[in-house]
KOLMARTI-442867 format. One record per residue (C-alpha): x negated, y negated, z. Coordinates in pm, whole numbers, padded with zeros to 5 digits, always signed. Last residue first. Layout:
<recs>
XYZ/...
</recs>
This chain:
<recs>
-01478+00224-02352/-01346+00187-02017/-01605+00117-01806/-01712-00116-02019/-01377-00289-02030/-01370-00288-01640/-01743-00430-01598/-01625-00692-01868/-01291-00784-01617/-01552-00791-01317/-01775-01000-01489/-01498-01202-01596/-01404-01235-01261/-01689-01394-01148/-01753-01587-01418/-01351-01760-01344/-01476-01756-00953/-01761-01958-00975/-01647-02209-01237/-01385-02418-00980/-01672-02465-00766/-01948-02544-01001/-01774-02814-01162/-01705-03083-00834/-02003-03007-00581/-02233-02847-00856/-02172-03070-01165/-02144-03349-00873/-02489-03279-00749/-02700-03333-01095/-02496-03623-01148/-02626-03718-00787/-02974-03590-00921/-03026-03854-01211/-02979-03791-01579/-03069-04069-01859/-03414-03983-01925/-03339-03577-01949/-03087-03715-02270/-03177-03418-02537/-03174-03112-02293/-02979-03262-02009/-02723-03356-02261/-02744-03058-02472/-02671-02823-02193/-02385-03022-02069/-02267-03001-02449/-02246-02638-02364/-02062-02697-02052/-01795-02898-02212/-01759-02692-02485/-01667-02391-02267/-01429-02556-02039/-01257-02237-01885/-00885-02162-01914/-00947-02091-02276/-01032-01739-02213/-00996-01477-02485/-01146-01797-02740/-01465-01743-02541/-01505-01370-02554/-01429-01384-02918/-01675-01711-02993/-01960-01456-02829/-02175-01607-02528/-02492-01760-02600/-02373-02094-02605/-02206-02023-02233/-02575-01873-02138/-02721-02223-02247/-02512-02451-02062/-02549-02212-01736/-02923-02166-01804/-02963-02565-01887/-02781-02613-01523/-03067-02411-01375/-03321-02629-01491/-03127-02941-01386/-03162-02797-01058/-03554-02706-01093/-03602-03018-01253/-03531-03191-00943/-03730-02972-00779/-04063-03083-00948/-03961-03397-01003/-03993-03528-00599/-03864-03793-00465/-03515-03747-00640/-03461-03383-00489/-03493-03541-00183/-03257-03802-00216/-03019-03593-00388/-03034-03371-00070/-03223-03037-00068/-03141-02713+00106/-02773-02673+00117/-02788-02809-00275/-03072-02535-00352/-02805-02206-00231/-02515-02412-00469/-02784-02418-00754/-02908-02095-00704/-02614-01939-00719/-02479-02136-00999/-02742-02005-01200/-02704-01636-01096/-02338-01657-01195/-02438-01799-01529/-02668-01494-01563/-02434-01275-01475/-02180-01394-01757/-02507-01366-02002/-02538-01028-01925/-02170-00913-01918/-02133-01095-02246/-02439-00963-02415/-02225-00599-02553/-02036-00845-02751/-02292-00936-02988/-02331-01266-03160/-02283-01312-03511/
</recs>
């Protein structure tokens, strides 16, 4: 079983993640990212963190708040993981023009909600 005390830190490390990724988008077009791998696979690199973060978070945490697509961004984890041939960077750009936005502030506010729990214990 997972332990509880890690959802804060994995929540912050999603958060971090989509940081980047937003921060990298204003800095690098598909086009660019496409000529060259090495920051390509930075941004799917980041992804992987988010994907694998959610996966590391505890099934209680998770099933507390439905609202956000868990599954779907763990399988998004296994996808770049297992099928790296088959993604390209404008997939790579609508998780984090179309996904990332609506994601941001649901982590963030867990964070704050954890932060509160903590705080209370």
């Amino acid at each position: 079983m997972r332990e509880q005390i890690r959802d804060k830190e994995r929540l912050v490390h999603i958060l971090t993640a989509i940081d980047a990724l937003i921060a990298g988008s204003k800095r690098y077009s598909p086009e660019q990212a496409e000529k060259d791998t090495i920051i390509f696979y930075g941004f799917v690199k980041q992804v992987e963190i988010i994907g694998e973060a959610t996966y590391k978070l505890t099934k209680e945490f998770r099933a507390k708040h439905p609202e956000t697509e868990w599954e779907v961004i763990e399988n998004m984890r296994h996808v770049l993981v297992h099928g790296y041939y088959a993604i390209t960077p404008h997939k790579v750009w609508h998780v984090i023009n179309n996904d990332l936005p609506v994601l941001r502030p649901q982590i963030e506010a867990y964070i704050q909600e954890e932060s509160v729990r903590k705080s209370e214990e």
